[in-house]
C-alpha positions in Angstrom: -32.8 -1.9 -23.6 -34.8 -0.2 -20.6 -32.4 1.8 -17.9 -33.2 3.4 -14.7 -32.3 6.9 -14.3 -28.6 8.2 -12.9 -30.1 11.0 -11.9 -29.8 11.9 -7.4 -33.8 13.1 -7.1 -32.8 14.1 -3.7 -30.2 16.9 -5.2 -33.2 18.7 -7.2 -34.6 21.5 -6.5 -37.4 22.0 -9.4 -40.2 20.0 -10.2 -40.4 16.5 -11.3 -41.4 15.2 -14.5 -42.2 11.6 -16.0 -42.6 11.8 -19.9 -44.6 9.2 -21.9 -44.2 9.1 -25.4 -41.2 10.7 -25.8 -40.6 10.9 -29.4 -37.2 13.3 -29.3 -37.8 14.9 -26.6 -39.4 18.3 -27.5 -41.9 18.6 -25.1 -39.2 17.4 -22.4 -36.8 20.4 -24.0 -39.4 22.8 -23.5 -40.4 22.0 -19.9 -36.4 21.8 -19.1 -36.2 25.4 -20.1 -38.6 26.5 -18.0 -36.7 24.8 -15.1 -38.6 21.5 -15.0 -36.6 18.4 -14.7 -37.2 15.2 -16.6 -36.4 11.9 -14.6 -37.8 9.2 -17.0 -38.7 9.1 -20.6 -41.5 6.4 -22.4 -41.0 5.6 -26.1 -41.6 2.6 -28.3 -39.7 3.9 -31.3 -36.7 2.1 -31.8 -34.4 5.7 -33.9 -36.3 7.4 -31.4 -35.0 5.6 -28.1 -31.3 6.2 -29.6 -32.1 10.0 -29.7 -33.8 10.3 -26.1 -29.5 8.2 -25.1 -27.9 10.3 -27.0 -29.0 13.7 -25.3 -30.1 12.2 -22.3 -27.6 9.5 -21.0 -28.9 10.1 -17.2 -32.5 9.3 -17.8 -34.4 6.9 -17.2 -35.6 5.2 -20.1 -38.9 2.6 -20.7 -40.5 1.0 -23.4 -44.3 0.0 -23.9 -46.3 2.1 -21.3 -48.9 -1.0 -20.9 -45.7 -3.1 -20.0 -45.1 -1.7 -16.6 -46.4 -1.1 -13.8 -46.3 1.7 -11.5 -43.4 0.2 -9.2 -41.4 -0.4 -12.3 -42.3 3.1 -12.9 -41.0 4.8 -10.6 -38.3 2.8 -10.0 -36.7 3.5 -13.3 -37.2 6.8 -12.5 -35.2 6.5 -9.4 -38.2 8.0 -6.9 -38.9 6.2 -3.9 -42.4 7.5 -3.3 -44.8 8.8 -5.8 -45.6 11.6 -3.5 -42.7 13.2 -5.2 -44.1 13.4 -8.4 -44.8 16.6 -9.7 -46.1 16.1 -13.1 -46.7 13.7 -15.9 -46.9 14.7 -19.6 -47.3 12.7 -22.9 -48.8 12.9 -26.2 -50.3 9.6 -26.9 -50.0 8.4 -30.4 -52.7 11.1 -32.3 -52.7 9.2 -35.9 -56.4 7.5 -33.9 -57.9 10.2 -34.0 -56.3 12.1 -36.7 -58.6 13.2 -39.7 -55.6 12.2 -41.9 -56.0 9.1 -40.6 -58.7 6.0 -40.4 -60.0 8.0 -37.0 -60.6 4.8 -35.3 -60.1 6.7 -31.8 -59.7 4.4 -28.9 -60.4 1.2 -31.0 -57.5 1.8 -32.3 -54.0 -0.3 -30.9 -52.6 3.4 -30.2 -55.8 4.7 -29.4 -55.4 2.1 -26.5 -52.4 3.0 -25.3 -54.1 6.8 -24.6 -56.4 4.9 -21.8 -52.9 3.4 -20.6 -51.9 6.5 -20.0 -55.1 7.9 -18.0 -54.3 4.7 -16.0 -50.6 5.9 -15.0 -52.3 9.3 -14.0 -55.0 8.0 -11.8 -52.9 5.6 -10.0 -49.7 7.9 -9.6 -51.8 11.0 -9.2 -49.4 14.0 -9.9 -49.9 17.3 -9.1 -50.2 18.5 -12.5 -50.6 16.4 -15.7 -50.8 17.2 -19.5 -51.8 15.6 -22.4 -51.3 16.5 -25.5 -52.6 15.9 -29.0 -54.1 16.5 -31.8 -57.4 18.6 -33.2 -59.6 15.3 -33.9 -59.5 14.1 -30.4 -62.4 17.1 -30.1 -64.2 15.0 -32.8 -63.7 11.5 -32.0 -66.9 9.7 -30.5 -65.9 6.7 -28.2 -65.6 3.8 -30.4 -65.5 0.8 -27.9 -68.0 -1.1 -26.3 -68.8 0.2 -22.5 -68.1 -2.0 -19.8 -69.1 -1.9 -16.4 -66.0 0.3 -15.3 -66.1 2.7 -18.4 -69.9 3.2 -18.2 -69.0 5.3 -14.4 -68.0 8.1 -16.5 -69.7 8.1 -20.4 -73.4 7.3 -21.0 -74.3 4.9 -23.6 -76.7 7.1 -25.1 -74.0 9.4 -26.5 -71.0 7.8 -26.9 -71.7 7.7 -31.0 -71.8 11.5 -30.7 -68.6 13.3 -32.0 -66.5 14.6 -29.3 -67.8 11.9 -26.8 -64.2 10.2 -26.2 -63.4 13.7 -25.0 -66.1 13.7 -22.3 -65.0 10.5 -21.4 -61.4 11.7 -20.9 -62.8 14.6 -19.2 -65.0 12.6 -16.7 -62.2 9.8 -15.8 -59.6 13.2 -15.0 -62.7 14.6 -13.1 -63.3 11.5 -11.1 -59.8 11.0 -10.2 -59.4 14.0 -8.5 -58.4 16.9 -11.1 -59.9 20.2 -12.4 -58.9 20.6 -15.9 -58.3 23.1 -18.6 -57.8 22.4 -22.2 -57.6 24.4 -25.5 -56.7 24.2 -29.1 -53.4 26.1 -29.3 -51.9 27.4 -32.1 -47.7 26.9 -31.5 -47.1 30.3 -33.5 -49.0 32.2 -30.6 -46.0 31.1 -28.4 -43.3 31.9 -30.1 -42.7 29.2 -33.2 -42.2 30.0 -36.9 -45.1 27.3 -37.2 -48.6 27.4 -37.2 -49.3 24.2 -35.7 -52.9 23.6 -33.7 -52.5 20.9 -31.3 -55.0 20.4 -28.0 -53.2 20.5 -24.7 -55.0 19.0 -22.0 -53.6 20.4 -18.4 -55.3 19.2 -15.1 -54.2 19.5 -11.6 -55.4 18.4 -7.9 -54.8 22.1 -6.5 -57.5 24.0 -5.1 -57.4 26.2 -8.1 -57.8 25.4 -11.8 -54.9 26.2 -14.4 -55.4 29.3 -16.6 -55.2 28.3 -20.5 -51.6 28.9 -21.6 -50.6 32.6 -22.0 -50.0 34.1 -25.3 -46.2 35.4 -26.4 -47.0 36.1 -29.9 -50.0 37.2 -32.0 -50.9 37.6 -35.6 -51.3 41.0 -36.0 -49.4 42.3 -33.1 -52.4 43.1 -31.1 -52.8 42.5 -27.4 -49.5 44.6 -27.3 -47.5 41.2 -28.3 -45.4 41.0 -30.9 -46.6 39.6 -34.3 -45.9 35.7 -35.0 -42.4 34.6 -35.9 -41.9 33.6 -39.7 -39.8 31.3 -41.5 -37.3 34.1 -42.4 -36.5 34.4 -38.9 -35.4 30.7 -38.5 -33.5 30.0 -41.1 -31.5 32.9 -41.8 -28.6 32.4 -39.9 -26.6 28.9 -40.7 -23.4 28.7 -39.7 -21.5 28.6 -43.4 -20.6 25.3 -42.6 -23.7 23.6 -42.2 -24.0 20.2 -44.3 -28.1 20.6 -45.1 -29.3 16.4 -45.0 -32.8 16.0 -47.1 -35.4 13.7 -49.2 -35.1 14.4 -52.7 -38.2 15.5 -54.8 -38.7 13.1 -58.0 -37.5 14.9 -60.6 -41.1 14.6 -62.4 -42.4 17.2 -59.6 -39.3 19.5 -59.7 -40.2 20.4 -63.4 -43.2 22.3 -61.5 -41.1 23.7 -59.3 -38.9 25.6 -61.1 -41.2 27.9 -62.5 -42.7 28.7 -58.7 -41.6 31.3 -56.3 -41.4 31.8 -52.5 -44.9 31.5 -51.6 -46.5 29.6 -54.4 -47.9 26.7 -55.0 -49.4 24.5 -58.1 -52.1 27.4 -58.4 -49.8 29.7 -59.6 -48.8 27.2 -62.9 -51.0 27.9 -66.3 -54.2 25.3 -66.3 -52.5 23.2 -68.9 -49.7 22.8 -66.3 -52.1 22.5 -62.9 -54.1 19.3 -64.5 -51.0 17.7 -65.6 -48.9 18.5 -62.2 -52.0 16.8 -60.3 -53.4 14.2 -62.6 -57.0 13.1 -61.2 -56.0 15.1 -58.0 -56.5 18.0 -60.1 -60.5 17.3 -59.9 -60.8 16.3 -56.2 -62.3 18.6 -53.6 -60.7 20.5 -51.6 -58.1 23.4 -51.5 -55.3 21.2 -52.1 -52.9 23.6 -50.5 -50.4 21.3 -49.9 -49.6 20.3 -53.2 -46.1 21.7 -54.9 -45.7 24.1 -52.3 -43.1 26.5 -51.5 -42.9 28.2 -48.5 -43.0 31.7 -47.9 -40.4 33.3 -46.0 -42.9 35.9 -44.7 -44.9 33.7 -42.8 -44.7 31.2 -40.2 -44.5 27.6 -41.9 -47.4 25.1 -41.8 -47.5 22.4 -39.6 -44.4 20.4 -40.2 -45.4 16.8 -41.0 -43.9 13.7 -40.9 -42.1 13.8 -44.3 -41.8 16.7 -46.8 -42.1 15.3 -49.9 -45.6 13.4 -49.7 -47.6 15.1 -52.5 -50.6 16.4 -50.8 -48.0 18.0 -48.3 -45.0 19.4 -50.0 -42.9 21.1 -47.7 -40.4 22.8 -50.3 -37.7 25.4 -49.7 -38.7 29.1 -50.4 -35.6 29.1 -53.6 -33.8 25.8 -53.8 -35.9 22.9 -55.4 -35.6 20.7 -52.0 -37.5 19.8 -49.5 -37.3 21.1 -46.2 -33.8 19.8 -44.8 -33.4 18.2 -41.2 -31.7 21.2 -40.0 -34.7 23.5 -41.0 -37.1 21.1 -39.4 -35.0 21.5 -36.3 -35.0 25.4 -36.7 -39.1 25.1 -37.2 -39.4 23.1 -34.3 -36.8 24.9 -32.1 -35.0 22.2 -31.3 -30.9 23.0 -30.6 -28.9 22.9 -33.7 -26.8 20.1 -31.8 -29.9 18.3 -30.5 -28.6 14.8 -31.8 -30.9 12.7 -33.9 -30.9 9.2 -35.0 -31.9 6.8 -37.6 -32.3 7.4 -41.1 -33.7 10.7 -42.6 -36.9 9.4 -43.0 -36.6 8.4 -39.3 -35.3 11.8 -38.5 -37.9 13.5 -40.4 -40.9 11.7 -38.6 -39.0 12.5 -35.0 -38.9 16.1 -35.6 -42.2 16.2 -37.0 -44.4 14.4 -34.3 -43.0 16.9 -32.0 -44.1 19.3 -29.5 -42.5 22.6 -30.6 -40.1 23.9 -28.1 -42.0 26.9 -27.0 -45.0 25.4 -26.7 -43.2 23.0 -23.9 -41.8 26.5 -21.8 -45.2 28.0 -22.1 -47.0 24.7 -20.5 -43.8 24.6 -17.8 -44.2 28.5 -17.1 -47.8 28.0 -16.5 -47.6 24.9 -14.5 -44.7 26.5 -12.2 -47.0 29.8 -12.2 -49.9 28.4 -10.6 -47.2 26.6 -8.3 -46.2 29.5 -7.0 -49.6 31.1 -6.9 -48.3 33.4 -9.5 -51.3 35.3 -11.5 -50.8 35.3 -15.4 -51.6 38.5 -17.5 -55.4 38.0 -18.8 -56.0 37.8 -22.6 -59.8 37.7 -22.4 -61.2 37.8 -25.9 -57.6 36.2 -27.8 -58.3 33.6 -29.8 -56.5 31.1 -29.4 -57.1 28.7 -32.6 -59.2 29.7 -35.6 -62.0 27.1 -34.6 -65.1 27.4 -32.6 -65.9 25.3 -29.1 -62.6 24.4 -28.3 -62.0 25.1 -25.1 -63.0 23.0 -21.7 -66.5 25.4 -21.1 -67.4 25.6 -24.7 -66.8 22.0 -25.6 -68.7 20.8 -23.0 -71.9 23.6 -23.9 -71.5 22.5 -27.1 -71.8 18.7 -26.8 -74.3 19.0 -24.9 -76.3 21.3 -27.0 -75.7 18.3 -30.0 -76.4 15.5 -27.9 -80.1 17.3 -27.3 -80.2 17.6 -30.9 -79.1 14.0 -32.0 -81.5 12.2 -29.1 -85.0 13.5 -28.9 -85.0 12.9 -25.1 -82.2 12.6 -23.0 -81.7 13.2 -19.5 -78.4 15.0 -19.2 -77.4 13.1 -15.3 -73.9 13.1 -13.8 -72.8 10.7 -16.4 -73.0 13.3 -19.3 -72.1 16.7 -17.6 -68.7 17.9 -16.5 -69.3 20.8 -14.2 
């Protein structure tokens, strides 16, 4: 059941935030501690909804985005005018563009969901919004048929190209006001025990453009940072009591993983043992890293999925032959030990692994509240940021260019096709 928020909006002092797809809230955590106040939250999910009650019970609380409009908005929210709001986040469903997945991009039900969403931010118009997803949205070409109102900002001649649903995202933002900045960001350079590379979009209607988020963490320790968190660091201090809740593996794949350590996977069996632990896997493409994995405690854990025990994505524990446990998914992600979730453990699992990690939230709040404030951030010219190429808003936009050239002997690049 929908609510409208408890919350006095004329007691706050901080910034005002409307989130849309919700999940369990990490994003929403994140931003919180870096003094940014959630007013309404948007999720579908039904285990999901009972999480965002159970830590949230002042909040506002909506279902379907493409259910409401922007009067029911904001007055769930509890906001009179939407003057007063500050900024909108939301990570719209990514499995449409992910390369897990079918990659049917905005073709796709939850593809459409993402233009939804660029609808709320045009017709509220914060002063900041993000948008967050993940790496295939920088690949996905604009797989719907242009109408007259889409054609204002994509030209037909490239929307097959890879990347073009991007530009169209890019150009809508542009159109509407907004100077935006994106990147591909990999979570451990803020702070997580996680290397996790998601795209963060961040646009605003200030005079100045945002600066790309600022590092806390890197690899190696250079840029005078301190080198990425690992898994060690997250999970070595349970409170003695702590009743660990998990998926068990089938006990056919546990026979592989008692003869692995900390940090190995099905490459470290004998042959014999590799071709029977994969079957007809065993002959695929591929590095196959995923497959009877344990993690190492020395480094930061790979991206935390939806469940741990698929198995072309083990997630297993470092010594115990387990998965990952809910609590550890919770220490990855940084959520609060008594961050409440609900639904069943598969449930649980998929909350915690679809979201944002905690300091990936702060750093997007610090940044926003910096430019705020007119507040210059620390330069890290030369960091990278991801280990892929063109993924920023200047190189992506050189870059699809450059292809588009390439794919169409002769093209007239107009306003339709550039973005600055």
């Amino acid at each position: 059941m929908d609510r409208k928020s408890t919350i006095n909006t004329t007691k706050i002092k901080g910034l005002k935030a409307l989130s849309f797809f919700s999940g369990a809230m990490g994003l929403d955590i994140g931003l919180h501690r870096s003094g940014i106040n959630t007013l309404l939250a948007c999720e579908v999910d039904k285990s999901c909804r009972e999480t965002i009650i159970a830590n949230n019970p002042d909040i506002g609380l909506i279902g379907d985005i493409r259910n409401y409009s922007i009067q029911d908005i904001l007055d769930f929210a509890n906001i009179e005018n939407k003057e007063d709001v500050d900024i909108i986040v939301g990570g719209p469903p990514c499995q449409a563009f992910s390369t897990a997945g079918k990659r049917m991009g905005l073709a796709d039900e939850r593809g459409n969901v993402f233009l939804k969403y660029i609808d709320v931010i045009e017709q509220i118009k914060p002063k900041y919004a993000v948008i967050e997803n993940v790496r295939g949205l920088l690949s996905s070409n604009f797989s719907i048929e242009l109408d007259n109102f889409d054609s204002q900002f994509l030209s037909s001649e490239v929307k097959d190209i890879k990347g073009s649903t991007m530009i169209y995202i890019l150009n809508r933002l542009k159109a509407a006001g907004y100077k935006v900045t994106f990147n591909l960001y990999n979570s451990a350079n803020y702070g997580t025990p996680q290397c996790r590379e998601r795209v963060i979009i961040i646009c605003t209607n200030k005079d100045k453009p945002m600066p790309h988020l600022q590092p806390t963490n890197s690899e190696k320790g250079d840029f005078d940072l301190p080198k990425w968190k690992v898994l060690k660091e997250a999970l070595n201090n349970f409170p003695t009591s702590t009743t660990h809740q998990y998926i068990k593996f089938p006990e056919k794949r546990l026979k592989y993983y008692r003869l692995l350590k900390a940090g190995q996977n099905w490459r470290n069996l004998s042959i014999e043992l590799q071709k029977e632990a994969l079957g007809k896997s065993y002959y695929l493409g591929g590095g196959k890293t995923g497959f009877l994995r344990r993690l190492s405690w020395e480094k930061p854990s790979p991206t935390l999925v939806t469940h741990p025990a698929m198995p072309a994505t083990d997630l297993g524990h470092p010594d115990e032959d387990r998965p990952l446990s809910i609590q550890e998914y919770k220490r990855i992600q940084e959520f609060p030990d008594n961050w409440e979730l609900k639904g069943n453990l598969v449930q649980q699992y998929k909350q915690i692994g679809n979201a944002v990690p905690i300091s990936v939230g702060a750093a997007i709040g610090r940044t926003i509240l910096n430019h705020k404030n007119d507040i210059c951030q620390q330069s890290f010219d030369g960091f990278k940021y991801s280990r892929y190429k063109h993924t920023n808003e200047v190189e992506f936009v050189v870059d699809f260019i450059k292809r588009s050239e390439k794919s169409l002997k002769t093209m007239e690049l107009d306003n339709q096709t550039t973005i600055w």
